[in-house]
N, C-alpha and C positions, 0 to 999 in steps of 0.2 A: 419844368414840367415833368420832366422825368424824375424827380425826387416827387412831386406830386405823386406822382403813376406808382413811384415805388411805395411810399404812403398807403396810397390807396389798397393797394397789393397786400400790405401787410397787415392793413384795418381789414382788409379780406379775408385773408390769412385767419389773421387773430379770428375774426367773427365763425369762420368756417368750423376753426378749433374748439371756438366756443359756444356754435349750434350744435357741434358732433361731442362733445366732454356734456352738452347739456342733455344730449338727445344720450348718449351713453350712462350717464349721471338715471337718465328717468327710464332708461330701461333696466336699469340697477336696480332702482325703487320697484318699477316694477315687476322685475323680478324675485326679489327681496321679499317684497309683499307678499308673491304668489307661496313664497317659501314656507314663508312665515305661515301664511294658512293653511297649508297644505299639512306642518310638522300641527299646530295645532288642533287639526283635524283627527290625524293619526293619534296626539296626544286624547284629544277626548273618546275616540275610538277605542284606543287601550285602556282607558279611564273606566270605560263604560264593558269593555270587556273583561277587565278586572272584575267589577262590581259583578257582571252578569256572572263570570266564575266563582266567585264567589258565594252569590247567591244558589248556583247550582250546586257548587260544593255544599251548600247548607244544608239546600232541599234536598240532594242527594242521602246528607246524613240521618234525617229527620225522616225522609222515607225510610231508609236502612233501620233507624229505631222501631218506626210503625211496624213493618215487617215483624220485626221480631215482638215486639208487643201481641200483636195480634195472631201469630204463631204461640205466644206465650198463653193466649187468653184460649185459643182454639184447644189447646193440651188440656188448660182448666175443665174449659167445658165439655170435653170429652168425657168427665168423670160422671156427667148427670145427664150423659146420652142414659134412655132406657135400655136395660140389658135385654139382647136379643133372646126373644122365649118366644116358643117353645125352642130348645135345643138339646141336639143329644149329648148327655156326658158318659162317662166311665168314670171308672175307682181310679182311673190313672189320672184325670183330672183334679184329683182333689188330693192336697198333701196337707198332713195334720201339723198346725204351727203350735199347739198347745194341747193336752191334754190330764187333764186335774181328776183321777177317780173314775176315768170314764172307761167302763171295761171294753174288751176286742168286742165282743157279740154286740153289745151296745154300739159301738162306734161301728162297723158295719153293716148292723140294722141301719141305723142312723145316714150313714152315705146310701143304702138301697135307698132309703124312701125321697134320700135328697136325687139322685140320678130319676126316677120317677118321676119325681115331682118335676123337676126341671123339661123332663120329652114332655107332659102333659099341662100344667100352667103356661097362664098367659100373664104373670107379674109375682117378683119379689114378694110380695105380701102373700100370695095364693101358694108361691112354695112353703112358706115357712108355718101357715095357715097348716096346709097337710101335714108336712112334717113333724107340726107337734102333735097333733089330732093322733099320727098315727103312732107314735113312740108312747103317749098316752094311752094307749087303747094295747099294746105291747108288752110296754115296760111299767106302766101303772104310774104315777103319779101325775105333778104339774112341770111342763116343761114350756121352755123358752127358745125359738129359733129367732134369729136374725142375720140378714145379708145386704150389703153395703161394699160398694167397690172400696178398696184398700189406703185409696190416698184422699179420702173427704175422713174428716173428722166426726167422730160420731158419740155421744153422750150415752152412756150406755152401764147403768149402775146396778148390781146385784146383791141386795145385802148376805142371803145366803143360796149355796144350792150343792146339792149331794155329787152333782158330778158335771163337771165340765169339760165340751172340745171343743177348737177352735179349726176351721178349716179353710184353707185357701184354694181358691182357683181363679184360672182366667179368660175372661172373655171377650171377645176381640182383644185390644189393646189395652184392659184394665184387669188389674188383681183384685179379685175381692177375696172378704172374709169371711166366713159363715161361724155363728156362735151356734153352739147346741148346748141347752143347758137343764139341767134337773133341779130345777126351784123348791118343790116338797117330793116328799114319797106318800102322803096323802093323796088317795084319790077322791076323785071330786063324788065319784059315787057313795065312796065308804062315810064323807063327809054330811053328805045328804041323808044318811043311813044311820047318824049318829046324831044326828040336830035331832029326828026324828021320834028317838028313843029318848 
């Protein structure tokens, strides 16, 4: 009996060992398990946080590009704001980038009526309107004014004329240029005056 009992003891034994290796065994599983998705979870979190940096890194770039585009395009359009008129100039505002024939008295005359023109016109066309109106009515023939801020490209072809200046100034933020030009020494009167005859 007592081999029985000891038997028993050890099928005891044995079973106790191998409810607790079993119950150890399935808290191994699962804790293994819990591991396992737990590291999976973090993996797709970084996964996903990768991609979202990324994508940020991207947007961030493509913003940084638009910026500058659009600072790019802002500078363009600044060239075909309309020039603030009326305003007041001086002789000091204006410095001669070219001059072809065009005498001191002339080109003095020429900046008075353009500083003039400038305190009293309300647009580019109305200055350049006076200004030839009144170098003609002065200096006698047919003349040509033109003004255009400095950095737009402008078509602008002469086949002849007796005396050219070129002038520059700036307003607000842009240079412009002003042409004054002596197309004939013909005047429109003498003209009139000789069909006539």
């Amino acid at each position: 009996m007592q081999a029985n009992l000891s038997l028993q003891g050890e099928v005891s034994a044995l079973s106790r060992l191998h409810y607790e290796k079993d119950f150890q065994f399935r808290g191994f599983q699962l804790w293994y398990s819990n591991l396992t998705n737990m590291l999976q979870s973090e993996i797709n979190n970084m996964k996903q946080g990768t991609q979202d940096t990324i994508r940020e890194s991207f947007l961030e770039r493509i913003n940084e590009q638009l910026r500058v585009e659009v600072k790019n395009l802002e500078t363009k359009l600044t060239k075909f704001e309309k020039c603030a008129l009326p305003q007041t100039l001086t002789k000091d505002n204006f410095e001669i980038a070219s001059n072809d024939r065009c005498q001191e008295q002339v080109a003095l005359q020429a900046g008075e009526y353009l500083i003039k023109a400038f305190a009293e016109q309300d647009s580019l066309y109305s200055i350049c309107n006076y200004v030839t109106k009144e170098l003609a009515h002065s200096e006698g023939g047919h003349w040509l004014c033109t003004i255009w801020p400095f950095d737009v490209e402008v078509g602008l072809g002469i086949n002849d004329y007796t005396m050219f200046l070129a002038l520059d100034f700036k307003n607000a933020n842009l240079d412009y240029r002003v042409i004054i030009a002596k197309t004939s020494d013909i005047d429109s009167e003498s003209s009139a005056n000789n069909a006539e005859v």
